[in-house]
C-alpha positions in Angstrom: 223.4 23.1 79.4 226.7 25.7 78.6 227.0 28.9 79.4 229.2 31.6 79.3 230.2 33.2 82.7 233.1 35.1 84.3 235.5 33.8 86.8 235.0 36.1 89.9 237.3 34.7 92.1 239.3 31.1 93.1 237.8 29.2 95.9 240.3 26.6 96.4 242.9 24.7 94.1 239.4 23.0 92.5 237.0 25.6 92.5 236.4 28.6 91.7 233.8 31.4 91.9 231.8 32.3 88.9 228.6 35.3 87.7 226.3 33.8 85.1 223.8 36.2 83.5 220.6 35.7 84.5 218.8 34.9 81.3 215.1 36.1 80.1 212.9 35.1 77.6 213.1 38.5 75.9 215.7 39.1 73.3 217.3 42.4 75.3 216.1 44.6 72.1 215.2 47.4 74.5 214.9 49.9 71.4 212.0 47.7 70.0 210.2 47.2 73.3 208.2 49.7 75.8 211.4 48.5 78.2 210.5 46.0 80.8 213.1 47.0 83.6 214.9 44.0 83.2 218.7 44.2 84.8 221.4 42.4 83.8 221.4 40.8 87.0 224.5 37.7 87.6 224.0 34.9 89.7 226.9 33.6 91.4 227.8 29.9 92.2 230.5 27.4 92.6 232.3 25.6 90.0 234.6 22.2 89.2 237.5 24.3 88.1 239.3 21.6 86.1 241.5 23.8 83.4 243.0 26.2 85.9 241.0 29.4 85.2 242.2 32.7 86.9 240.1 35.7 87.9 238.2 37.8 85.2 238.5 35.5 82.4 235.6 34.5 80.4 234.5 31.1 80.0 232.3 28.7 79.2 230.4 26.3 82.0 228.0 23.2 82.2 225.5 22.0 84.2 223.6 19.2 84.5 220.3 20.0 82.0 218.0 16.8 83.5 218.8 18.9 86.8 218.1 22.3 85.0 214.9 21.6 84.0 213.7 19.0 86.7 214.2 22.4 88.5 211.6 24.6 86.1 209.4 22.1 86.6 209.1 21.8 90.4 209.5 25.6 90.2 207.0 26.8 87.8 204.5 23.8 87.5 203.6 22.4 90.7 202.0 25.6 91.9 199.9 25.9 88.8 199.2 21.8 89.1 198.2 22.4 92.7 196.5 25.8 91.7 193.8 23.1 89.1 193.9 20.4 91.8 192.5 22.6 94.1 189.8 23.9 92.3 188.5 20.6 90.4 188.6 18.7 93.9 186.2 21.6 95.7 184.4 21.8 92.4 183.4 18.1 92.9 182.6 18.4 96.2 180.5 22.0 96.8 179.2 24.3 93.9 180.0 27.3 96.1 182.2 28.8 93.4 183.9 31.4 96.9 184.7 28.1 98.2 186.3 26.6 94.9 188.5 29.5 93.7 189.8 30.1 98.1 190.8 26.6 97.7 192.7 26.9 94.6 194.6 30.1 95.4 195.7 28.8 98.8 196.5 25.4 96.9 198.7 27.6 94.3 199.8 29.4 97.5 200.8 26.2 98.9 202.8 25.5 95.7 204.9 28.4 96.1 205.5 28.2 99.3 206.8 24.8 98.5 209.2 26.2 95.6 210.6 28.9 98.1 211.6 25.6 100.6 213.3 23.6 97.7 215.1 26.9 96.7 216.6 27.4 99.8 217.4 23.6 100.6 218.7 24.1 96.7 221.2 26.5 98.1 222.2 25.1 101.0 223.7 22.2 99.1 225.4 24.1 96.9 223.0 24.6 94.0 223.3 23.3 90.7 227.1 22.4 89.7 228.7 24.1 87.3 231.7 22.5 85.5 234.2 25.1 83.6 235.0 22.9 80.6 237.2 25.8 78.6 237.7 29.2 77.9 235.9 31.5 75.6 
C-alpha cells in the first residue's frame, strides 16, 4: 500500500518521523454533503528512511498491505463474528430472546475489547512499518 505523507522530523541516520492523512471512505466533497465533521486528522509513525529525506518534504511511503488488511480484519470483523457467534450459540441453547441478544452484545463487546488490546500491543511494537521509497 503507498501513500503520500510528510516528513515531520529525522529520528536517526535511518529513520525518520512521518504524518499520513488519515483516510475515509468519503470523497471530502463537503459542498455536496450535509458535512460529517470529519478532520483532516494525520497519524504519525516511524519510517525506513532509505533515500535521505529531510524535514517537510512530501513523499511517498509503503507498507506492508497483507499487514494492512490482516489489521481491518481483526479490527472490524471479529467483533461482528463474535457479535453472530454469540447470538446463534444462546439461540440454540434457550429461546429467551433477553438472554440471546445480552449474550451477543457482550460477545461483540468482548470483540472490541479485544481490538483495543491488539491496538495498543500494535503500538508498542512500533505499528505498521512504513518504508519512504521516493519523493513526490
Amino acid at each position: 500500500m503507498t501513500q503520500i505523507a510528510t516528513v515531520e522530523r529525522i529520528i536517526d541516520s535511518d529513520h525518520a518521523e512521518i504524518s499520513v492523512p488519515r483516510k475515509s471512505a468519503c470523497g471530502h466533497d463537503c459542498e455536496e454533503c450535509a458535512g460529517c465533521g470529519v478532520s483532516g486528522a494525520s497519524v504519525h509513525a516511524k519510517a525506513a528512511n532509505p533515500i535521505g529525506a529531510r524535514p517537510g518534504q512530501k513523499v511517498v511511503v509503503e507498507s506492508s498491505t497483507r499487514k494492512m488488511l490482516g489489521i481491518v480484519a481483526f479490527v472490524y470483523l471479529i467483533p461482528v463474528v463474535l457479535f453472530l457467534a454469540g447470538y446463534l450459540l444462546t439461540a440454540f441453547l434457550t429461546s429467551a430472546v433477553a438472554i440471546q441478544y445480552t449474550v451477543a452484545v457482550v460477545a461483540f463487546l468482548a470483540g472490541i475489547g479485544f481490538a483495543i488490546l491488539y491496538d495498543r500491543r500494535l503500538r508498542a511494537r512500533g505499528g505498521l512499518s512504513f518504508t519512504i521509497v521516493r519523493l513526490f
